[in-house]
C-alpha positions as CSV (number, residue, x, y, z in Angstrom):
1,X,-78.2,-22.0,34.0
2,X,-78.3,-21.5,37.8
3,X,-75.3,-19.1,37.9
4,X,-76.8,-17.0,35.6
5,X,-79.4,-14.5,37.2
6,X,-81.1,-13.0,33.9
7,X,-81.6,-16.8,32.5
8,X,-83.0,-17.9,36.0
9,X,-85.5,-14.7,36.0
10,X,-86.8,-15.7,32.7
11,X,-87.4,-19.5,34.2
12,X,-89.3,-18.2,36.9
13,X,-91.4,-15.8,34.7
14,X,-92.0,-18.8,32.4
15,X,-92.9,-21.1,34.7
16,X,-95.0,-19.2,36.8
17,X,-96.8,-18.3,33.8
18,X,-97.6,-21.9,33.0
19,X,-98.3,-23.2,36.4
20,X,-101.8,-20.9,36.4
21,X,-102.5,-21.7,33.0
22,X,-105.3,-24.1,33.6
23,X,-108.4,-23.9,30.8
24,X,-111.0,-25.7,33.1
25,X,-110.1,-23.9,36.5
26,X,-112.4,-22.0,38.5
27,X,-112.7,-18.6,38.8
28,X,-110.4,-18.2,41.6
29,X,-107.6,-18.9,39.5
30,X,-108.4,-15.8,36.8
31,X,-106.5,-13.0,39.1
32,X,-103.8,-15.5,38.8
33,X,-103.8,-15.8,35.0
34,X,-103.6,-12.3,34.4
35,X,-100.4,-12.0,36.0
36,X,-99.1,-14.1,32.9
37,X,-98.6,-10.4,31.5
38,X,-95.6,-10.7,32.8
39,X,-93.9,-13.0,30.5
40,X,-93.2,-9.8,28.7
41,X,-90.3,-8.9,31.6
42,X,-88.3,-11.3,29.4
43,X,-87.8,-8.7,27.0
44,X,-85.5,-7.4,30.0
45,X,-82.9,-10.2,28.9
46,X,-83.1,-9.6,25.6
47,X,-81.9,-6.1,25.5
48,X,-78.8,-5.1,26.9
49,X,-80.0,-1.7,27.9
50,X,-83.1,-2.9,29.9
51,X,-80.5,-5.1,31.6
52,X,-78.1,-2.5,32.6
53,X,-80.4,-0.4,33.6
54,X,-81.9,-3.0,36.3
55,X,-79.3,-3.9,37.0
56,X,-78.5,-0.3,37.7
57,X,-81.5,-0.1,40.0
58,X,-80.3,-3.1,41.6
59,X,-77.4,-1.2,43.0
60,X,-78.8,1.3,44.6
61,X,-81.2,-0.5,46.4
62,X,-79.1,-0.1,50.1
63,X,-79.4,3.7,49.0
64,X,-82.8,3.7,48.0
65,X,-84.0,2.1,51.0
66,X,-82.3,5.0,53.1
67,X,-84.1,7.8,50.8
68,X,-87.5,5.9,51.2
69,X,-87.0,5.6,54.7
70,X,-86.3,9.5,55.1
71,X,-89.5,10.1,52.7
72,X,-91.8,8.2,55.0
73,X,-90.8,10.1,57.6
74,X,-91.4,13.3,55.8
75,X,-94.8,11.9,55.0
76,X,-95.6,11.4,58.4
77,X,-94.7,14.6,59.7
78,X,-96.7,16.5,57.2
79,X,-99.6,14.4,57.6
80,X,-99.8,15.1,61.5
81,X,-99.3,18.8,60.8
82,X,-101.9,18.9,58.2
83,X,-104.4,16.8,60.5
84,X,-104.4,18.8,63.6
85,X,-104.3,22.6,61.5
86,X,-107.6,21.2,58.6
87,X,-109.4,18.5,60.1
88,X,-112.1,20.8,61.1
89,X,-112.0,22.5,57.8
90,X,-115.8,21.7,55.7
91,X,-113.9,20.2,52.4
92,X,-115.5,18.6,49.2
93,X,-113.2,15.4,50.6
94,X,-112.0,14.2,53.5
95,X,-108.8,14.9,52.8
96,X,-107.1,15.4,56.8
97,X,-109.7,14.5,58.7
98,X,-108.0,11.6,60.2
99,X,-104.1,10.6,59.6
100,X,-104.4,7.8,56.9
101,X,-106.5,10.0,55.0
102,X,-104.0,13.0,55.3
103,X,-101.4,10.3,54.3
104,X,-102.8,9.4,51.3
105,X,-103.4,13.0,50.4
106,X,-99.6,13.6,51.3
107,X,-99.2,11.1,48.2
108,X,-101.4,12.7,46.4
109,X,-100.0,16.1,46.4
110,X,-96.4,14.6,45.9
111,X,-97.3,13.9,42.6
112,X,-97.5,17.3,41.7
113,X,-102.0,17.9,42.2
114,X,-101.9,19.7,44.7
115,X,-103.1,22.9,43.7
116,X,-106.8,21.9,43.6
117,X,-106.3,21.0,47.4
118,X,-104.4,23.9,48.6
119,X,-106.8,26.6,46.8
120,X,-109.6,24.6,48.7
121,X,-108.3,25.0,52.3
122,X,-106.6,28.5,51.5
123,X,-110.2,29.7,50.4
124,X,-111.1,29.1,54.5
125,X,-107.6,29.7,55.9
126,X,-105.6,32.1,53.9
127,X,-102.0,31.0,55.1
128,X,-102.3,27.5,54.4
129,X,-100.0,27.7,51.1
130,X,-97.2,28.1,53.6
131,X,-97.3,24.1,54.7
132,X,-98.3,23.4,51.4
133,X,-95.4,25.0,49.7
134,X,-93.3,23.9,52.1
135,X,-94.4,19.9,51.6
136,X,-94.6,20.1,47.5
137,X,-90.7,21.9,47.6
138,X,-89.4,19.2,49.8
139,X,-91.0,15.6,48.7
140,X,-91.8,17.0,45.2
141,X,-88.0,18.3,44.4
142,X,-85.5,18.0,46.8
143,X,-86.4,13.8,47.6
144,X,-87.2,13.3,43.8
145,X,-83.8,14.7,42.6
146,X,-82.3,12.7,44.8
147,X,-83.5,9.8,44.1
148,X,-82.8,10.4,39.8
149,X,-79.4,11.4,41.1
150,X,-78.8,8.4,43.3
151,X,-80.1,6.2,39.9
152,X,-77.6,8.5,37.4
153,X,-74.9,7.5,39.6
154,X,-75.6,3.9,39.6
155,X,-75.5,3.8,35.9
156,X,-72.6,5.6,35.7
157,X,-70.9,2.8,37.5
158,X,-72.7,0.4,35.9
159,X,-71.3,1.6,32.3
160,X,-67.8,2.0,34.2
161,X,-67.9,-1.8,35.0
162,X,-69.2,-3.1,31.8
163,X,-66.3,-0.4,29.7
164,X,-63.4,-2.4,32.3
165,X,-64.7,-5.7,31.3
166,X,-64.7,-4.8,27.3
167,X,-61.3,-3.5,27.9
168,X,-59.7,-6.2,30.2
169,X,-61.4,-8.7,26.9
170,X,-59.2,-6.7,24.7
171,X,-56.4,-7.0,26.9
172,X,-56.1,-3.4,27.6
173,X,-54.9,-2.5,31.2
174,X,-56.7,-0.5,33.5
175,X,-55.9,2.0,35.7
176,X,-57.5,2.3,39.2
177,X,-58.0,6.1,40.4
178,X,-55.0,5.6,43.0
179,X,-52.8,5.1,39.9
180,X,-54.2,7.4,37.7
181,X,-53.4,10.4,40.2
182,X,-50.2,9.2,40.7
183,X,-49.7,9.2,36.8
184,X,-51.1,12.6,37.2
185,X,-48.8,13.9,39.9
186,X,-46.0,12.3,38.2
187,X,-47.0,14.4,34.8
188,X,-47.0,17.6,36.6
189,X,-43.9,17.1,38.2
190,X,-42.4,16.0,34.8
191,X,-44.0,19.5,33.5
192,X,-42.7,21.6,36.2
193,X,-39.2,20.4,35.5
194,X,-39.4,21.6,32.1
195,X,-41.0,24.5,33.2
196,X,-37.9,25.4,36.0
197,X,-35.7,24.5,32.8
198,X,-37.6,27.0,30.6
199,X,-37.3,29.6,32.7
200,X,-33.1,28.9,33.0
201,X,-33.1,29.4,29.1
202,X,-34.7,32.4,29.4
203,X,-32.7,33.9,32.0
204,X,-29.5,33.0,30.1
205,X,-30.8,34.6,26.9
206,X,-31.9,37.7,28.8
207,X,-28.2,38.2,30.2
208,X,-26.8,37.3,26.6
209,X,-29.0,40.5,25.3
210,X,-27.9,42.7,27.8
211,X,-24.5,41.8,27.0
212,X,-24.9,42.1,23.4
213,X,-26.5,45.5,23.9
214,X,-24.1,46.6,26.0
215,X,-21.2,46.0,23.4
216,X,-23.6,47.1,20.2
217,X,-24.0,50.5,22.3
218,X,-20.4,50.4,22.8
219,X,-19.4,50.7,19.0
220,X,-22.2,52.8,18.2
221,X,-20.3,55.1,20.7
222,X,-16.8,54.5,19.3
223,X,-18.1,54.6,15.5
224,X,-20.0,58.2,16.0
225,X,-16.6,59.4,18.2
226,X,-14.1,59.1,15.2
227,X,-15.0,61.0,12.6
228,X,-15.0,64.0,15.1
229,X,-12.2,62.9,16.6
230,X,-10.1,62.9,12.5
231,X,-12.3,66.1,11.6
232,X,-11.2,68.2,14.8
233,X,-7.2,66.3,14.0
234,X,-7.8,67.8,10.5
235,X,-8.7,71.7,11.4
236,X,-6.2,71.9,13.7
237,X,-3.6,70.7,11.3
238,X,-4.9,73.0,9.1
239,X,-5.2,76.0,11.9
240,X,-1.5,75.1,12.2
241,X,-0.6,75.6,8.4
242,X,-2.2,78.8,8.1
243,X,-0.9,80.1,11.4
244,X,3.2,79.0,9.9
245,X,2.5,80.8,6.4
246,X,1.3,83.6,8.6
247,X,4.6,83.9,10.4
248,X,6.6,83.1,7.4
249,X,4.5,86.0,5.7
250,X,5.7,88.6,8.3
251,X,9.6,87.3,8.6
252,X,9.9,87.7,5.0
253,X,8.3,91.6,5.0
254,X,10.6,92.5,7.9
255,X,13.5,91.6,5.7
256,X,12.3,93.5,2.8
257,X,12.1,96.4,5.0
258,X,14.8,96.1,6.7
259,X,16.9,95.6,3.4
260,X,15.3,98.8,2.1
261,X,15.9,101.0,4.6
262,X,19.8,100.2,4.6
263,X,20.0,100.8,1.0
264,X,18.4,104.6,1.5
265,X,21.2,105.3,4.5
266,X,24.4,104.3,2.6
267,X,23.4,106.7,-0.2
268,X,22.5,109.7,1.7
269,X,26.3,109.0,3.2
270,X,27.5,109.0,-0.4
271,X,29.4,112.4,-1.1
272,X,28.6,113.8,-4.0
């Protein structure tokens, strides 16, 4: 029982709840009774969301306590500033007439009324939204967000935690960030090498084309060159022909003429 927390919170609510609980006591126990409303913080054990999310809270606390620390300041600043420039101001309130009561209207305004206040003073001193702007930006957006941002964060880790402990009661292993760069590193290096091979392939394919181009382009050459080649072969062979009947054409006339004229000699020598 003790080393739960969530089971010793619900004790104390109980019991404290009880201990006030008295029919026939005086009146100076009633404040006391009503804080038996809280019994209903035991719904906070019940649900595992409520939990996590205080215990959420719970962890942010030292971070909190820094952000509330820089808020007071900022509080206190503004509240100073706002008392010596308005406390002479005629208001429907006292709003900055002395510091506690500029405080309080510092709080005031941080909840977002502050309009109803700053058209008040501006009506008397017309650059007074300055201050005011400059108080509502900071506390109302800047300090806020930071605070919901410090709280995201916080359950982040919370659900972190509680997704570990579901995985370690599976038996799953869990990797810490150091070893899940590593495992990333080790990846990328595992990628680059098959990148560095890649590129190897490619290169020896690209010489391989070139090569077969080359040789393709070479054929190509010696495929279109032949048929010339045998076609120019052919009408010189035929040139040739005609050129030897040519010749043989004109030795056979000179020896029919020749053969003539002899005959036409020997009978002009012929007496008669």
């Amino acid at each position: 029982l003790v080393q739960d927390a969530w089971l010793v919170f619900d004790f104390l609510v109980v019991v404290s709840s009880w201990a006030f609980d008295f029919q026939d006591a005086g009146s100076q126990f009633q404040i006391v009774r009503a804080f038996r409303i809280f019994r209903a913080f035991r719904l906070i054990t019940r649900i595992k969301v409520l939990r996590d999310l205080v215990a959420a809270i719970g962890e942010v606390i030292p971070r909190m306590t820094a952000i509330g620390m820089l808020l007071i300041l900022i509080f206190y600043i503004f509240a100073v500033l706002f008392t010596e420039l308005f406390k002479d101001l005629e208001l429907t309130d006292t709003y900055f007439t002395t510091l506690d009561a500029s405080l309080f209207t510092c709080y005031e305004m941080m909840t977002l009324e502050w309009a109803g206040i700053a058209r008040e003073v501006m009506g008397q001193r017309s650059w007074a939204w300055a201050p005011f702007l400059a108080f509502v930006a900071i506390t109302g957006f800047m300090v806020f967000n930071l605070i919901i941002a410090v709280i995201c964060d916080a359950v982040a880790i919370i659900d972190k935690i509680a997704r570990e402990r579901e995985a370690k009661a599976r038996g799953e292993v869990i990797e810490t960030a150091q070893e899940k760069l590593i495992h990333a590193q080790e990846r990328m290096d595992t990628m680059a090498g098959r990148i560095d091979a890649m590129l190897l392939t490619q290169k020896s394919m690209q010489d391989l084309v070139e090569v077969l181009a080359a040789e393709l382009y070479r054929l190509d050459g010696s495929l279109s060159m032949s048929p010339d080649d045998d076609q120019n072969d052919q009408d010189d062979a035929n040139q040739q022909q005609v050129q030897n009947r040519r010749t043989k054409h004109r030795r056979t006339t000179s020896t029919s003429t020749s053969g003539v004229s002899g005959g036409g000699g020997g009978k002009n020598d012929d007496p008669i």
